[in-house]
Structures are given as structure tokens and as C-alpha cells.
N, C-alpha and C positions, 0 to 999 in steps of 0.2 A: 906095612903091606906093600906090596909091588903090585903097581898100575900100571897097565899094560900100554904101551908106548903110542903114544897120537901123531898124528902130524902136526907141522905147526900152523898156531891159528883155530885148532879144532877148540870146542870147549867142553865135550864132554858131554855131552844130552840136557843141558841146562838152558838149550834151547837161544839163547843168545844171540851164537851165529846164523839162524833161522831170521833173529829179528832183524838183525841188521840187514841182509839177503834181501827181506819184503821191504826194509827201509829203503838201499839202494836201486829197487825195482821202481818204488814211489818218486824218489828223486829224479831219476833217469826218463820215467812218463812224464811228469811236471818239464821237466827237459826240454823234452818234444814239445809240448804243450807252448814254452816257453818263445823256443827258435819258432814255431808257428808262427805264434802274434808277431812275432820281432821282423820275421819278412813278410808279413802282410802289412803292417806298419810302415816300411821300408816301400813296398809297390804302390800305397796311396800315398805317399811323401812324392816320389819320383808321377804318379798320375797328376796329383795340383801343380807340382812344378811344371809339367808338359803343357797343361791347362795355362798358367801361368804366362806361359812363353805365347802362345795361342792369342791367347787376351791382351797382349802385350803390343802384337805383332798388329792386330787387330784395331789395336787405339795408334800405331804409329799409321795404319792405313787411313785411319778417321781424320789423323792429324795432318797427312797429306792432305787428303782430300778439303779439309778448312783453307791450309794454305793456298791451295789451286782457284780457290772459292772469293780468296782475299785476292789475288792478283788479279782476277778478273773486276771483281768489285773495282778494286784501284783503278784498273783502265776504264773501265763504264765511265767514273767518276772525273776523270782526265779528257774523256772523248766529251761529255757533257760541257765541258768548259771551252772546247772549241769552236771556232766561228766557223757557221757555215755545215751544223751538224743539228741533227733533232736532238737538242739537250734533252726534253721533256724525255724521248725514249732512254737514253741513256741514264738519267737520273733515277727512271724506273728500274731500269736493268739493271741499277748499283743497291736498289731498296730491296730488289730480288736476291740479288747476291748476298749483302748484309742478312735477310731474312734466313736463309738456307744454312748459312754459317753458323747461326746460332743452334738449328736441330745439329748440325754433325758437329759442334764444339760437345755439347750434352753428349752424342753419340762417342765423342772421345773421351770426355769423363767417365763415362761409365763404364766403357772396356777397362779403363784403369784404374777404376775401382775393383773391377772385378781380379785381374791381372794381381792387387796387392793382397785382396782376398786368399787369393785360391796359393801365394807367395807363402800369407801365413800361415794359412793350414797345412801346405807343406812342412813347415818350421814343424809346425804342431804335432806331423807325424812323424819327421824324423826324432823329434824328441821321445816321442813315443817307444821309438825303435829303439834308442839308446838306454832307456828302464828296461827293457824285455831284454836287451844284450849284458846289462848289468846284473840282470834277474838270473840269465842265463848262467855267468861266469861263475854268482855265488852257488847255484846250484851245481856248477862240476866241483866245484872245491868242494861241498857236502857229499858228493858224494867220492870224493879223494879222501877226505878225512872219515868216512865210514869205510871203506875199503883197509885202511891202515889198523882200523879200531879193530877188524878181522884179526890184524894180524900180529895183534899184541896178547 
């Protein structure tokens, strides 16, 4: 008997090309779905990094600030030892300085703490970014090889 002529790719009301249709609807949403998280992953990788630099920028001001801290100490400590000077003030002025030094040296660790922190959870999200890009690719290729499957 003669079957009246398809185009090609049709399958004949067996419903097939129907599923494959909702299959590559479902891929193509996941899709979306996909590149979402993948730039939002992407925007908090680039946020800790900024944070990163911040905190960073933050512990090299702290770190100034020690060293400014220590060169005065040093002179205190120098002027204390000359004749004809109030060592007793000076010696105090250098116990001052040593004191102080020590809150902004902690104040410097802990922006650099922070700084390596906020370093790896940037790592952590662009890695992040790189599953959801990978995620992404195997999904256009599924939905490449269901498009083909149409047209066999």
C-alpha cells in the first residue's frame, strides 16, 4: 500500500517527535536554569575577590601604620640614651610605642586573614562557575543530539 509522502523527520502520529519536542523544551529550561547559577557564581567569585583586595589594601595600611609605630619607638629609645635628655620620659614614650604596636600588628593579621579568606571563597566560586559551565555545554550537546535524533 502507498503511504502518503512525509517530510522528513516526521514520524507518523507515534508520537515520538512530540517527545523529543518536550525533551528539548526540558533541556533548553535546565539551560537557563544552568547559565543562571553559572553567573551568579561568577558575580560572587569577582565580589570576595574585590573584598579580597579591600582587606588586603587594609592590612598593607595596618602594616604601615606598625612600621611608623616602630620608627618612632626606635627614636624614643635613642633619644632615652642621650645626655642631657629626660630618659625616664623617653623610655616611657618607647614602652608606649612597643604597646600600640602590638594592637595594630593583630590589627594587621587579621585583615590578612581575612584578605586569604575571602581569596578562597573566591577560588571556591569560580570553581563553582566552572561545574555550571560544564553543566551547561553537556546540556547544548543533549540537546544537539536530540534535535538530530528528529531527524533521523
Amino acid at each position: 500500500m502507498n503511504e502518503p509522502a512525509r517530510p522528513p523527520g516526521s514520524r507518523g502520529g507515534d508520537g515520538f517527535a512530540g517527545r523529543i519536542a518536550v525533551l528539548i523544551a526540558v533541556l533548553a529550561t535546565l539551560g537557563t536554569l544552568f547559565a543562571f547559577l553559572g553567573t551568579s557564581s561568577h558575580n560572587d567569585a569577582s565580589l570576595y575577590k574585590t573584598q579580597a583586595a579591600m582587606e588586603k589594601t587594609s592590612a598593607a595600611n595596618a602594616w604601615s601604620h606598625y612600621q611608623a609605630k616602630s620608627s618612632r619607638q626606635n627614636l624614643a629609645e635613642l633619644a632615652a640614651t642621650l645626655p642631657g635628655v629626660d630618659g625616664v620620659r623617653y623610655r616611657e614614650e618607647a614602652e608606649r610605642y612597643r604597646n600600640e604596636k602590638e594592637v595594630i600588628r593583630k590589627e594587621a593579621e587579621r585583615w590578612e586573614t581575612a584578605s586569604n579568606d575571602s581569596n578562597l571563597r573566591s577560588e571556591e566560586a569560580l570553581h563553582r562557575q566552572r561545574q555550571w559551565a560544564a553543566a551547561s555545554v553537556a546540556q547544548q550537546i543533549a540537546i544537539s543530539l536530540a534535535a538530530v535524533t528528529l531527524l533521523a
